[in-house]
C-alpha positions as CSV (number, residue, x, y, z in Angstrom):
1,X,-28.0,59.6,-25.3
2,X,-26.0,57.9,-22.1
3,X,-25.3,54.8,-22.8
4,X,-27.2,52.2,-20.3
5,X,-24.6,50.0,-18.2
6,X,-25.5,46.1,-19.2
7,X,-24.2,43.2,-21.1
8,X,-21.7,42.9,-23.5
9,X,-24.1,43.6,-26.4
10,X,-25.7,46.2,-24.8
11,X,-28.8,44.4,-23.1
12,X,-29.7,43.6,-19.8
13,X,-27.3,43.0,-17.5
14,X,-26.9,39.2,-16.0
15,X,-26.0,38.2,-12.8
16,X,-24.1,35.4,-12.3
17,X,-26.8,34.0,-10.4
18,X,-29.1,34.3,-13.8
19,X,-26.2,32.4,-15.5
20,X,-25.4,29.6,-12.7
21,X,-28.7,29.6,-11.0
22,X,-27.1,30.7,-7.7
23,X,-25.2,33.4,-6.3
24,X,-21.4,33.9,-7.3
25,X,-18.7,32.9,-4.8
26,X,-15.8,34.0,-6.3
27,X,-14.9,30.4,-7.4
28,X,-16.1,27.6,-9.1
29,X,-15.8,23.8,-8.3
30,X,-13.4,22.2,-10.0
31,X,-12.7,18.4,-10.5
32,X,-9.1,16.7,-9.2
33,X,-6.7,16.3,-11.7
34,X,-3.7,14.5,-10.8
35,X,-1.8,14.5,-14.5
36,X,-1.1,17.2,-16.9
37,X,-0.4,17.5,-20.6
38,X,-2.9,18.3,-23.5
39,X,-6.8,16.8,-23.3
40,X,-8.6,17.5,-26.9
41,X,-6.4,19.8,-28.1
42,X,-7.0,21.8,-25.4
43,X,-3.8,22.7,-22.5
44,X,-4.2,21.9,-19.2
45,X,-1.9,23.3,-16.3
46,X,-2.1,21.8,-13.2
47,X,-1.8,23.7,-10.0
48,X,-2.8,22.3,-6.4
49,X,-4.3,19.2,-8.6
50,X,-6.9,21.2,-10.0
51,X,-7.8,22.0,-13.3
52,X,-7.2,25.5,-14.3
53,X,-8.0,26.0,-18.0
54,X,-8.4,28.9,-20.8
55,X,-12.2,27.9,-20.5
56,X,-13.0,28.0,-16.9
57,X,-11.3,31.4,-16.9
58,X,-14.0,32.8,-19.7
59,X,-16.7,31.2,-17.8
60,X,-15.8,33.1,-14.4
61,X,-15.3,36.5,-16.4
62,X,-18.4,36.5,-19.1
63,X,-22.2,37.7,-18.8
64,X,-23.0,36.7,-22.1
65,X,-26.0,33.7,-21.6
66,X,-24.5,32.5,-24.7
67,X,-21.2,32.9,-24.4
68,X,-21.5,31.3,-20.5
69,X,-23.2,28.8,-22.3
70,X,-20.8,28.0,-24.9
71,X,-18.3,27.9,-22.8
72,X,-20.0,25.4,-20.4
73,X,-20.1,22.9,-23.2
74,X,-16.7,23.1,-24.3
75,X,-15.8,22.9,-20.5
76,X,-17.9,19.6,-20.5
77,X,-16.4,18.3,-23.4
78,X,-13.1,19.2,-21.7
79,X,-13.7,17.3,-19.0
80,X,-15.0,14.4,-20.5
81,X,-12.0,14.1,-22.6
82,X,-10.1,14.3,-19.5
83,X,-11.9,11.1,-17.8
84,X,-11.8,9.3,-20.8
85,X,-7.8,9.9,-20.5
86,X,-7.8,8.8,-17.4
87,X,-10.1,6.1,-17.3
88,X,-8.1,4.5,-20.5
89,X,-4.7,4.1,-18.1
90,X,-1.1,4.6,-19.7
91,X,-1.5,1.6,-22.4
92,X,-4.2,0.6,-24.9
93,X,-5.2,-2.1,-27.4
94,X,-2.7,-1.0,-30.1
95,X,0.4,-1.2,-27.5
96,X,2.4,-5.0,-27.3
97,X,1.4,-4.3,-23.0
98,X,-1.4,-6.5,-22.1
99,X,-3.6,-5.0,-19.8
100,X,-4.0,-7.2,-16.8
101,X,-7.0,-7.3,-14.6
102,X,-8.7,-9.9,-11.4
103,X,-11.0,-11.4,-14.1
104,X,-7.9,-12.3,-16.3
105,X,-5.2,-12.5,-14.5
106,X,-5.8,-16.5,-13.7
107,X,-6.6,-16.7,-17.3
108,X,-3.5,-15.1,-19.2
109,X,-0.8,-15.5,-16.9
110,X,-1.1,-18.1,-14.0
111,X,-2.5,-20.7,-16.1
112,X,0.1,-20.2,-19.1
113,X,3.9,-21.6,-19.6
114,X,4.8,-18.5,-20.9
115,X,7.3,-16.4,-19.1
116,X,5.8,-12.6,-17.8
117,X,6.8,-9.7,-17.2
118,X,4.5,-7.5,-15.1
119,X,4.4,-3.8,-14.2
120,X,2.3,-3.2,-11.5
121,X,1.6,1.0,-11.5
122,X,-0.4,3.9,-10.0
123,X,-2.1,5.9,-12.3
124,X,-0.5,9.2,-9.9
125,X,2.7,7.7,-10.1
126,X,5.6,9.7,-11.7
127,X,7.9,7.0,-12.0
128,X,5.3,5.3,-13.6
129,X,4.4,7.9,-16.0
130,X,8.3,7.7,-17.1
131,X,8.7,4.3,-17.3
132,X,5.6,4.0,-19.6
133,X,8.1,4.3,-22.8
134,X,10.7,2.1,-22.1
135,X,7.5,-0.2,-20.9
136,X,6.0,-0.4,-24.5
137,X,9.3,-1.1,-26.1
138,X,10.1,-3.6,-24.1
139,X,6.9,-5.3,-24.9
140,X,7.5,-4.9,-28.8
141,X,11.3,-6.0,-28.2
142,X,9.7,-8.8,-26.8
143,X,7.0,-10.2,-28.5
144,X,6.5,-13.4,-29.0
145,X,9.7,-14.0,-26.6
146,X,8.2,-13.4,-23.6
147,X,5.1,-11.5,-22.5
148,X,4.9,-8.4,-21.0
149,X,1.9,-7.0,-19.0
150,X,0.7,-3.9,-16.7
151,X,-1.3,-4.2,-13.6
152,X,-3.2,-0.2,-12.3
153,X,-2.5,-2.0,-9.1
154,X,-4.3,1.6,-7.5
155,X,-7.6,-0.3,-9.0
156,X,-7.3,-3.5,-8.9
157,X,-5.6,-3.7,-5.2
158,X,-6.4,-7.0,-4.9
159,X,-3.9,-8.1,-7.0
160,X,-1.1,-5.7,-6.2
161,X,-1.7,-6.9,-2.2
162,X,-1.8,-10.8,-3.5
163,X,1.9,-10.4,-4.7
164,X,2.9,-7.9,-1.8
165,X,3.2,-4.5,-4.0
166,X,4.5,-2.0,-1.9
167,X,5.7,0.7,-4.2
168,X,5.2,2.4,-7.8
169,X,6.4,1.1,-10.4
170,X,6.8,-2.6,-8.9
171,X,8.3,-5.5,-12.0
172,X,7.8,-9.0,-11.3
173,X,8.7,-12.1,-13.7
174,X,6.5,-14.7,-13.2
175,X,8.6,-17.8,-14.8
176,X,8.4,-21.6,-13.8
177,X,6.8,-21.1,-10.3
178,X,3.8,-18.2,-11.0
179,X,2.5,-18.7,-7.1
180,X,6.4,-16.8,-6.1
181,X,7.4,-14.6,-8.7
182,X,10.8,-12.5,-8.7
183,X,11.2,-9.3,-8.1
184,X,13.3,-7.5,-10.8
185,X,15.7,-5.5,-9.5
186,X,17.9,-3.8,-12.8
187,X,17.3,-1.0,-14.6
188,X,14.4,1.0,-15.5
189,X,15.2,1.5,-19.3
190,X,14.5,-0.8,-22.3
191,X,17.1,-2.2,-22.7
192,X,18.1,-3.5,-19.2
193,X,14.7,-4.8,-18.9
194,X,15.1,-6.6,-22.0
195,X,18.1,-8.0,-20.9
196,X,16.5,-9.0,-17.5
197,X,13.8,-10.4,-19.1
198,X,16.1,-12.5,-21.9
199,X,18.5,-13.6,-18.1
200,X,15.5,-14.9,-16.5
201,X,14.5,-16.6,-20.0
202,X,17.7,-18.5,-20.4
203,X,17.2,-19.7,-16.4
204,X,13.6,-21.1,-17.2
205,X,15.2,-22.8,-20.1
206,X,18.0,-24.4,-18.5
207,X,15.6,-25.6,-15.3
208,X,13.7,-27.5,-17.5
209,X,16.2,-29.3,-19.1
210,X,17.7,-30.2,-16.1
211,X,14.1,-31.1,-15.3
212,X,14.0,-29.0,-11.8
213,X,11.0,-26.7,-13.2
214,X,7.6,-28.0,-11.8
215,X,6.1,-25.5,-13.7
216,X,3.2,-23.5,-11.8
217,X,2.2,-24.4,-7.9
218,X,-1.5,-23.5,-9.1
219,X,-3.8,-26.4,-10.4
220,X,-4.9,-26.1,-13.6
221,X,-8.2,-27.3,-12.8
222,X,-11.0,-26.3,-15.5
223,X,-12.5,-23.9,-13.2
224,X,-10.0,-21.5,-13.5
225,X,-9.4,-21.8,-9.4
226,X,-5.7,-21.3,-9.4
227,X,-5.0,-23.3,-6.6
228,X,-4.6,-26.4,-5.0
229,X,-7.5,-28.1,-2.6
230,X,-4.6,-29.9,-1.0
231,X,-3.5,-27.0,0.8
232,X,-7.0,-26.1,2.4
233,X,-6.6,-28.1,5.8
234,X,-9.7,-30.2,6.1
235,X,-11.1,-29.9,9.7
236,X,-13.6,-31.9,12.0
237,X,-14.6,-32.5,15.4
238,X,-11.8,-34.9,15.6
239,X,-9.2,-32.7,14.6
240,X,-9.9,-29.4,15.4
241,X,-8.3,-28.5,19.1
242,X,-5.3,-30.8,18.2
243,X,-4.7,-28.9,14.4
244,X,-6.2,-25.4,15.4
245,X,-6.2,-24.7,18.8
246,X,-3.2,-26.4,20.2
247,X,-0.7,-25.4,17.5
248,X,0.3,-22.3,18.6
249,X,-0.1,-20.9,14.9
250,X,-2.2,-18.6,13.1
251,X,-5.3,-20.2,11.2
252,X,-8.2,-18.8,8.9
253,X,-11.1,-21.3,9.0
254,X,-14.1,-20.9,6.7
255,X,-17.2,-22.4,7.7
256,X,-19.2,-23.7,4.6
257,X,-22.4,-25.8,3.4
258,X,-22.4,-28.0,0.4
259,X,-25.3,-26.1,-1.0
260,X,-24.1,-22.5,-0.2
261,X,-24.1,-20.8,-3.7
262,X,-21.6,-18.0,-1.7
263,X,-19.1,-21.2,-0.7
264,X,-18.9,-22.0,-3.8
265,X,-17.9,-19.0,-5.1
266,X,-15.6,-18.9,-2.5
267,X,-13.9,-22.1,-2.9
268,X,-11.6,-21.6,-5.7
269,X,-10.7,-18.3,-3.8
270,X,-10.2,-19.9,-0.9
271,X,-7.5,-22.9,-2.3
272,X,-5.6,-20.3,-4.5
273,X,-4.8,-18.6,-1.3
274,X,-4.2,-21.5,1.1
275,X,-1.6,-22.3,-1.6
276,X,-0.3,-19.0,-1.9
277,X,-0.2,-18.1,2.0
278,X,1.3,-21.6,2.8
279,X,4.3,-20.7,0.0
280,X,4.9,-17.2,1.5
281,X,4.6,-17.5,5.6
282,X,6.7,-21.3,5.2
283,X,3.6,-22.7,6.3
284,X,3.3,-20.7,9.8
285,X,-0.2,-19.3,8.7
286,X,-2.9,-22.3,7.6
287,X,-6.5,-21.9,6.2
288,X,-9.0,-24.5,6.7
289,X,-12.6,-25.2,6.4
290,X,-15.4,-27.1,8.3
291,X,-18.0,-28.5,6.8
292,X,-20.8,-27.0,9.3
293,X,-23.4,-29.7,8.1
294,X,-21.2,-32.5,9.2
295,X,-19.6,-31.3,12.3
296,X,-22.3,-29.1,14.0
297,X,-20.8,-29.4,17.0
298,X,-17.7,-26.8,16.2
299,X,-20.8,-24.7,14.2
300,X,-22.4,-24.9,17.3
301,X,-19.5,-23.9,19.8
302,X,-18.6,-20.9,17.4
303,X,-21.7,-19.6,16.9
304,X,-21.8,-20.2,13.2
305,X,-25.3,-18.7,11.8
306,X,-24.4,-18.3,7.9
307,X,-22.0,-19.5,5.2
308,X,-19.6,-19.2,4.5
309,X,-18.2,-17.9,8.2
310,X,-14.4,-17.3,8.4
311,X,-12.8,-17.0,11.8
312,X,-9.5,-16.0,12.7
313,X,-7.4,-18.4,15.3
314,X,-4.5,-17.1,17.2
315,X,-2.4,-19.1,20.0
316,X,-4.2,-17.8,23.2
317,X,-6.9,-15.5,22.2
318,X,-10.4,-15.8,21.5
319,X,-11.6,-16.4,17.7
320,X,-12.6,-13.5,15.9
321,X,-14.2,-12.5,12.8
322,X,-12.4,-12.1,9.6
323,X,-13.5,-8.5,8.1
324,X,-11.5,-8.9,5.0
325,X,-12.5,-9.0,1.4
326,X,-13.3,-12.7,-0.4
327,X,-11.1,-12.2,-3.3
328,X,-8.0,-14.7,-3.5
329,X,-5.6,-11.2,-3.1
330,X,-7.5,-10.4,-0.4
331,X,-7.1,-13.4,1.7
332,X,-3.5,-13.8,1.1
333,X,-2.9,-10.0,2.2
334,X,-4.8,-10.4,5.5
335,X,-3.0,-13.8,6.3
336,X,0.6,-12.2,5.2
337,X,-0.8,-9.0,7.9
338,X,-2.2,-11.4,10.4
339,X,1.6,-13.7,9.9
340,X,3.2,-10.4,10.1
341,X,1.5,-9.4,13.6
342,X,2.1,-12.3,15.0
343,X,5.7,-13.9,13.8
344,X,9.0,-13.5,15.6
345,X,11.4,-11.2,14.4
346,X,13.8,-12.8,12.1
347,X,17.0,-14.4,14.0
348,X,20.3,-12.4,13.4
349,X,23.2,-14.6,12.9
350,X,26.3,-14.1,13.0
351,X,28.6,-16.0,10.0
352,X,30.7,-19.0,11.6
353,X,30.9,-21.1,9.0
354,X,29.6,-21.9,5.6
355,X,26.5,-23.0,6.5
356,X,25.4,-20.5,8.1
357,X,25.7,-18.4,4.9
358,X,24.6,-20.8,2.8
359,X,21.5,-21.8,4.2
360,X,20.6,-18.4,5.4
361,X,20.7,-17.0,1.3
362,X,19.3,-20.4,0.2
363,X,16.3,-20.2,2.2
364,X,15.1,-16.5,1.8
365,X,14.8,-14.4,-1.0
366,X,17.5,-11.9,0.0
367,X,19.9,-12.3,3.0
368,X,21.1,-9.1,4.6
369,X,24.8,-9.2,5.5
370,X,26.4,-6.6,7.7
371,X,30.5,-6.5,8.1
372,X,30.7,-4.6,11.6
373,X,33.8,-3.1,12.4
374,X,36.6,-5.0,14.9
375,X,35.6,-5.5,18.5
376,X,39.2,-3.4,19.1
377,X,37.6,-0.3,17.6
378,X,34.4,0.0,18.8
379,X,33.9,-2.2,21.8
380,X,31.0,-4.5,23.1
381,X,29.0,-1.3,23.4
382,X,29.7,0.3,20.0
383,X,28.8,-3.4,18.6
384,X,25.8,-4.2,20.6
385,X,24.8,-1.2,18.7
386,X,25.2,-1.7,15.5
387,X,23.4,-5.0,16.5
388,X,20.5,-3.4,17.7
389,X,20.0,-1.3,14.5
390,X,19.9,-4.4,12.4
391,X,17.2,-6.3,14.6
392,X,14.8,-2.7,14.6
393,X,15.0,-3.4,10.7
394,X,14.7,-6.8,10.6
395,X,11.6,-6.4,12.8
396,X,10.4,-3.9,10.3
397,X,10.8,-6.1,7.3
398,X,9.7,-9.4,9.1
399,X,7.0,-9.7,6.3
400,X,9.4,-10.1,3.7
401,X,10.8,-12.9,4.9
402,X,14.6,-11.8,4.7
403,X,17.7,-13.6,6.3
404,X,20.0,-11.5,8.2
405,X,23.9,-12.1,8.9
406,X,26.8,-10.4,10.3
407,X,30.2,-10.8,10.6
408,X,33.4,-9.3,11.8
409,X,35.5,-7.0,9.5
410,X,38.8,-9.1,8.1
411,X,37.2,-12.7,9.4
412,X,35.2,-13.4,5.9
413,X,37.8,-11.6,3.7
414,X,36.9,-13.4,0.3
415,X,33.0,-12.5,1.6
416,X,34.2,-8.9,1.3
417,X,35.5,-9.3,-1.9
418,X,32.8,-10.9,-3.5
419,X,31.1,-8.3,-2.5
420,X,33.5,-4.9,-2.8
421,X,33.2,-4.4,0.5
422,X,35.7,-2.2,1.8
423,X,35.7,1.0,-0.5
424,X,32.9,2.7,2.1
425,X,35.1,1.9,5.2
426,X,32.8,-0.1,7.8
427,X,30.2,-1.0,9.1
428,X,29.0,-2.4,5.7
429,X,26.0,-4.1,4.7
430,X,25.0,-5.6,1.2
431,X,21.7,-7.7,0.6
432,X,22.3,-10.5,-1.9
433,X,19.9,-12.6,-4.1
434,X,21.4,-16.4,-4.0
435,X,19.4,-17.4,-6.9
436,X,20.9,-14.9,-9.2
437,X,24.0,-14.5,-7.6
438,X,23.0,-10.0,-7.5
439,X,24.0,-7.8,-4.9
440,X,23.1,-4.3,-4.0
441,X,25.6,-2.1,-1.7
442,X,24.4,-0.2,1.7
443,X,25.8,3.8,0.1
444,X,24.2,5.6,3.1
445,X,24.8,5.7,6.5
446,X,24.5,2.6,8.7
447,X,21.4,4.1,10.8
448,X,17.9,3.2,11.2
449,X,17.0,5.9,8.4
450,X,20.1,4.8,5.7
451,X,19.4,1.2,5.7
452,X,15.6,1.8,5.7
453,X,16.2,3.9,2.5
454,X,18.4,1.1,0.9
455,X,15.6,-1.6,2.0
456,X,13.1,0.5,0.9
457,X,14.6,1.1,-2.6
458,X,15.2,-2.7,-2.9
459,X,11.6,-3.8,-1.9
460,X,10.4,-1.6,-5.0
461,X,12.7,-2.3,-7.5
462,X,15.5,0.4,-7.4
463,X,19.3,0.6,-6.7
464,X,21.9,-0.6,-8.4
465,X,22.8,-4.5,-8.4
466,X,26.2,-6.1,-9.4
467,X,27.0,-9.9,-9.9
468,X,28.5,-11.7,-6.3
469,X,32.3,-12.2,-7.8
470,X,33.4,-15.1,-8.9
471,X,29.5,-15.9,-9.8
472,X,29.1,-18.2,-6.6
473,X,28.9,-17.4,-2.5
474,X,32.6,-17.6,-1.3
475,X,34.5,-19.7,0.9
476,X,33.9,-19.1,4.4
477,X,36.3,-19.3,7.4
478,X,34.7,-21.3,10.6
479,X,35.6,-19.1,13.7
480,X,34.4,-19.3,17.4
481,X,31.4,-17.1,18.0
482,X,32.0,-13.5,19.6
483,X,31.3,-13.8,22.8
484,X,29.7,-10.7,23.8
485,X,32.6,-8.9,25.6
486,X,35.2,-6.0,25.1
487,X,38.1,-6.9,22.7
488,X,41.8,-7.6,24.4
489,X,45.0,-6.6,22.9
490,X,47.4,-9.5,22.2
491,X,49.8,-9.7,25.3
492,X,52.8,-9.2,23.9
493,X,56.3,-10.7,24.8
494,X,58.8,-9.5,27.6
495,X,62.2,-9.8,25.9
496,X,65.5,-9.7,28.6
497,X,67.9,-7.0,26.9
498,X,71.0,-7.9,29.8
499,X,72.2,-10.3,27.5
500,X,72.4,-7.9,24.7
501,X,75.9,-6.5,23.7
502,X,75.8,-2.8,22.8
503,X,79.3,-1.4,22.1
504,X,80.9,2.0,22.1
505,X,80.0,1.9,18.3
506,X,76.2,1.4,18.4
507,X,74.5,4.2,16.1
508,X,77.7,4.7,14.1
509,X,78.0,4.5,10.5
510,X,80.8,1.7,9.1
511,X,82.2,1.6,5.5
């Protein structure tokens, strides 16, 4: 008897559309994946992000009910064991990490005395996923010593844009001040982050014995606010156009009620970022609030028809709405944007004296030194240059808050030493941290794209650092500012040979 042509065991034949309850494409859906490895036992390979497993494959190729069935449930389970591994994040209860979070972070770590460390990742993140490791050992190195903590800064932005995350993996230590952590800047294993950790330790240690640690800038007020009211400006009808509108600076004003369940809410939000803004833009950005109940008349002249309202003042310009979020990190990233928009780029100085370098790398968190070559060998031109290059970057970097110096090569020679300047020929550039007396070295070219690389790889974390020689900024030679023209040679001597004897013997040899 001829066989009939059907399903595997002989019946019927199904259609894909019995099985999936519509017509088959060629293709089935598939969720993102953006990591790889083994979920339940089961082996994933990534291609494109997408899951392409031993299970989907069966499901495209089978006309079994049962079997399509089957293997629909194991897919599901796949799958769910697949969230579940990504929901969960790189660490878990049984690690030493602490999982940090918006609804704890005040709690754990601002509010402590305890010296952090923090990781602030992306789930995506390949460095991330490699320095997970050396993460967890450093936290079990550490315990007890000094705690150690992970932000998924891709889900909680708020915080990663509070404490200007730019990059994956981004370490902060949050020591005696917590409202202006430091950026770590060593090495990515266990050990040197120990070490770190154990340096920045011994500095918290020896601040407070000297008594010059005022521990945290946040109040410690029951509330759990994490700021200080102090810094919220209070306004009025009295003191609005001379504070606000004549000041020529940026301010965020919230408009509140006294019995606005929403403004109260907002309040500690509102002081922990006033705090936090006024730290990071040297006061140049303010936030202040207006009681609307009191002072109807600047309700009134801004249109205020809710609470809490927050407009946005700039020098010249009319008010405008802020469109931000209400969280604490979402304040302080749309002042440190709004500061950004709106500052001058950063002067470029060039180093006459000690001063100048020592105020300069007192005052910012890294100063960015460039050693230009002599005026002899590349002219004004070829220096104006160079010049130029630098301001494009500091521009470009005006929200970190950097100071920027240059000098002459040979002028600052015990500069250049502290620094190993020299073994890359010039122009040079370094970027030094005064408080820890680190440097890290320009090794690319001295172009818009080099020193944006070696900016870059600072802001983040990476490069290598070394210790400024001798432990302490140099001594610094006071010299006349250049003064923006072509270099001369030295007029050199006319000598008068008449007077000089030269004999019949000149250019002979004598015993």
């Amino acid at each position: 008897m001829r066989r009939q042509h059907g399903g595997v065991d002989g019946g019927p034949r199904v259609s894909p559309k019995n099985v999936l309850g519509r017509e088959h494409t060629g293709s089935v859906a598939k969720p993102d994946w953006t990591g790889s490895g083994t979920a339940c036992g089961e082996p994933i390979s990534v291609g494109h992000g997408k899951i392409l497993s031993p299970s989907l494959l069966a499901l495209r190729m089978t006309r079994n009910w049962r079997g399509a069935k089957r293997t629909m449930r194991l897919l599901l389970a796949l799958l769910g064991c697949s969230l579940v591994f990504m929901v969960q994040g790189f660490y878990s209860a049984s690690d030493d990490v602490v999982e940090l979070n918006p609804s704890n972070f005040n709690r754990e770590v601002l509010q402590s005395d305890s010296l952090w460390l923090i990781e602030f990742y992306a789930p995506w993140c390949g460095h991330c996923q490699s320095l997970t490791a050396d993460w967890k050992k450093t936290a079990t190195a550490l315990k007890g010593i000094v705690k150690v903590g992970a932000v998924d800064a891709d889900q909680h932005n708020s915080l990663g844009g509070q404490y200007s995350v730019r990059g994956f993996p981004t370490i902060k230590i949050f020591g005696a001040n917590k409202n202006k952590p430091d950026d770590y800047q060593g090495g990515r294993n266990s050990q040197a982050i120990v070490d770190g950790a154990l340096n920045a330790l011994h500095t918290l240690v020896k601040d407070r014995m000297s008594g010059r640690s005022g521990g945290s800038d946040y109040s410690r007020q029951s509330g759990g606010g994490g700021g200080s009211k102090k810094d919220v400006v209070e306004l009025t009808d009295d003191n609005f156009d001379r504070l606000v509108l004549n000041s020529g600076e940026v301010w965020l004003v919230e408009f509140f009620a006294p019995w606005c369940g929403h403004c109260k809410s907002l309040e500690p939000e509102w002081a922990a970022a006033a705090s936090a803004v006024k730290e990071q833009t040297k006061d140049k950005v303010h936030l202040g609030a207006v009681d609307a109940t009191v002072h109807q008349g600047l309700a009134s002249r801004y249109g205020i028809r809710g609470f809490p309202t927050i407009k946005i003042f700039k020098k010249g310009e009319e008010p405008e709405d802020y469109q931000g979020g209400r969280t604490r990190g979402d304040i302080i990233a749309g002042a440190l944007d709004l500061f950004s928009d709106n500052a001058a780029p950063p002067e470029l100085l060039e180093i006459l004296n000690a001063d100048v370098l020592k105020k300069t790398c007192d005052d910012y968190q890294l100063c960015v030194i460039a050693v230009l070559p002599h005026i002899l060998d590349t002219g004004a031109a070829g220096r104006n240059g160079y010049l130029e290059v630098m301001m494009k970057m500091a521009e470009k970097y005006k929200k970190k808050m950097w100071g920027w110096l240059w000098t002459e090569a040979g002028v600052q020679m015990e500069l250049e030493a502290s620094l190993g300047i020299g073994g890359f020929g010039y122009p040079a550039m370094a970027a030094i941290n005064a408080r820890k007396m680190k440097f890290a070295l320009l090794k690319g070219s001295f172009s818009e794209t080099g020193i944006h690389e070696f900016l870059r790889d600072l802001s983040v974390g990476r490069g290598s650092t070394a210790t400024v020689g001798g432990g302490a900024l140099p001594n610094i030679n006071s010299v006349e500012a250049w003064d923006g023209k072509d270099g001369e040679l030295p007029v050199e001597d006319d000598y008068d040979l008449s007077d000089v004897d030269l004999d019949d013997n000149f250019g002979k040899d004598e015993l």
